[in-house]
N, C-alpha and C positions, 0 to 999 in steps of 0.2 A: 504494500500500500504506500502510496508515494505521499512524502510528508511537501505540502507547498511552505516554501519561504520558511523552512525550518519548525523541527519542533523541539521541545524540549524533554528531559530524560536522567536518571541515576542509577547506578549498578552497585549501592555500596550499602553495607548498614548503617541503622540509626545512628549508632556508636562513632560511624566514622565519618558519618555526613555533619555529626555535632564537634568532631576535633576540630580543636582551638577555640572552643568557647568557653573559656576562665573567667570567674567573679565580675569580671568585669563585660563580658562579652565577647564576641571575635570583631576582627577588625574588614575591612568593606573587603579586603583579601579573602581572607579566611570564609568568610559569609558567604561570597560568591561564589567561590572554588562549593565549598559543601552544597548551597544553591544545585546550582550544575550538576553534583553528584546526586544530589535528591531528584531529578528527573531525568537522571541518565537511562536507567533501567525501563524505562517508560517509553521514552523513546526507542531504545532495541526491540522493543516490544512490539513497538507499534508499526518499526516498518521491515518486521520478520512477518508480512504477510505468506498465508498459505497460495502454492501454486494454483496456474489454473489447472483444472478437470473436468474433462467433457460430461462425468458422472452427478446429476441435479445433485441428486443426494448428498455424498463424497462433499461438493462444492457446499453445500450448505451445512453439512456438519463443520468442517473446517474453517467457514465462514465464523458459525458459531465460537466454537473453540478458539481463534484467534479474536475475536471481538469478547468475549470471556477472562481471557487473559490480560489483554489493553487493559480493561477497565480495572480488574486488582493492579494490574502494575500502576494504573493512574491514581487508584486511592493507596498505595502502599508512597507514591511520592508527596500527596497532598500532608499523609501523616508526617514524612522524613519534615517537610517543607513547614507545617507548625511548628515541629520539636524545635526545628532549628530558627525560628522566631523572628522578629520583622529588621529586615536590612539595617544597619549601622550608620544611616546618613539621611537627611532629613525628608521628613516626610516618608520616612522607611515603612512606619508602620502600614500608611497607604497605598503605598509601592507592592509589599507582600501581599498583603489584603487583594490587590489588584490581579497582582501571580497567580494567588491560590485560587480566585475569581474567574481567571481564564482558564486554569489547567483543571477546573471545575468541570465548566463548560465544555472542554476537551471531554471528558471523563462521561459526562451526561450525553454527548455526541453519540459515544463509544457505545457506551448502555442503552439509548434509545435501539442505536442499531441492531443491535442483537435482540431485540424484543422482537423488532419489523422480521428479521433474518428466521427468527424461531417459529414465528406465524405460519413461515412457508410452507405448500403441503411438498416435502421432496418426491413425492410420487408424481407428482402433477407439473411434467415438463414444460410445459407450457407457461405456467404460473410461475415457476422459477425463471423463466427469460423475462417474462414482463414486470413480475414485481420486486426481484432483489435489486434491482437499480435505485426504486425508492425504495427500497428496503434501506440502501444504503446512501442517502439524501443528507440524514442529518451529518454524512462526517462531509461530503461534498459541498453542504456550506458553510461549513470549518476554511474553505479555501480564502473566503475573499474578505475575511474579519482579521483585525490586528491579531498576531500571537501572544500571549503572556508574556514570553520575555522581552520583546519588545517592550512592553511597557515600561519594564523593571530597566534596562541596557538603554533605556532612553535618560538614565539619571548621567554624568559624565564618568565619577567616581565610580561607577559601578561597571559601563562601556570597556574602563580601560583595566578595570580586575580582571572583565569578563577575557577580556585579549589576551590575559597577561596567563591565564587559568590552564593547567593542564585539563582537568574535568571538565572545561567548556571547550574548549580544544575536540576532544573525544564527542562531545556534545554532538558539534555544529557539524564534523567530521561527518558523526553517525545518521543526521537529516541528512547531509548531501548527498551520499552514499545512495538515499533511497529513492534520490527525484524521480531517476527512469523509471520505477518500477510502479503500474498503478495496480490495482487490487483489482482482482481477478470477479468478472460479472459484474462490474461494481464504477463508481465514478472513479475518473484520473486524479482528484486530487483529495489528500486527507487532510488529519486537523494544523491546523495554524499554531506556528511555537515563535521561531525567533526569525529576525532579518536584520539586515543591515552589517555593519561591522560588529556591532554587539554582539548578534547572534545569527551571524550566517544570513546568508543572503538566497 
């Protein structure tokens, strides 16, 4: 499934999405890097779409199973993304607020879609050409809405951690990776994460 204009994604535990947060807090580095790690996993997740198969069935189990997935790796980042608490520079609190706002809405995309996808009857070939396309609507207008991290990478101090970030690195790497590839039966573009120099273009 092809992520447009980046998304965002974490591969790491809680424990180490929260390193370097001491009594005092972590600094717009530290925040960031762990950021990034917090939606890393999410994003692998999300553009390990299943192949295509000629097989309705086959295709909409798979369907399901990866739209199943997305959605726990989206709420396992939402949680990494409160523990590790609102950005270090002003207006932070608003900023994450904003994050966990979009990667929300990513997450609800993800979930709607598998409701639509589970409706299907896989018997009924027919039904499976005509309806998994809206089956899968809500992550196709995911394409043309600002991504989460844009929001956040639009602060400057946060832009130039995000640059400076191995985990955002791997991040932005990890959307690029999945432009070509669109989701099988389904629209060409997925959900909306990051652009620009912040977060991948």
């Amino acid at each position: 499934m092809r992520t447009s204009r980046g998304l965002a994604a974490l591969l790491v535990a809680p424990a180490v999405v929260l390193a370097g947060c001491g009594p005092s807090g972590p600094t717009v580095e530290q925040w960031t890097d762990s950021m990034c790690a917090a939606v890393l996993p999410f994003v692998r997740t999300a553009v390990d779409a299943p192949a295509e198969t000629p097989d309705p069935a086959q295709r909409l189990r798979a369907l399901s199973d990866y739209l199943t997935r997305t959605t726990q790796a989206a709420d396992g980042a939402l949680g990494d993304l409160d523990r590790l608490g609102p950005a270090p520079v002003d207006d932070g609190e608003a900023l994450s607020a904003r994050l966990q706002g979009g990667l929300g809405e990513i997450r609800s995309a993800f979930s709607g879609a598998r409701s639509r996808v589970d409706a299907i009857d896989p018997a009924d070939a027919a039904a499976v050409q005509r309806d998994l396309p809206v089956a899968l609507e809500p992550l196709a207008r995911l394409a043309g809405t600002t991504g989460p991290l844009d929001e956040v990478t639009g602060n400057p101090a946060i832009a130039s951690a995000f640059r400076a970030s191995t985990a955002c690195t791997d991040l932005t790497r990890t959307a690029e990776q999945a432009r070509p590839t669109p989701p099988p039966g389904g629209p060409a573009d997925a959900p909306n994460g990051s652009t620009g120099e912040g977060g991948g273009s």
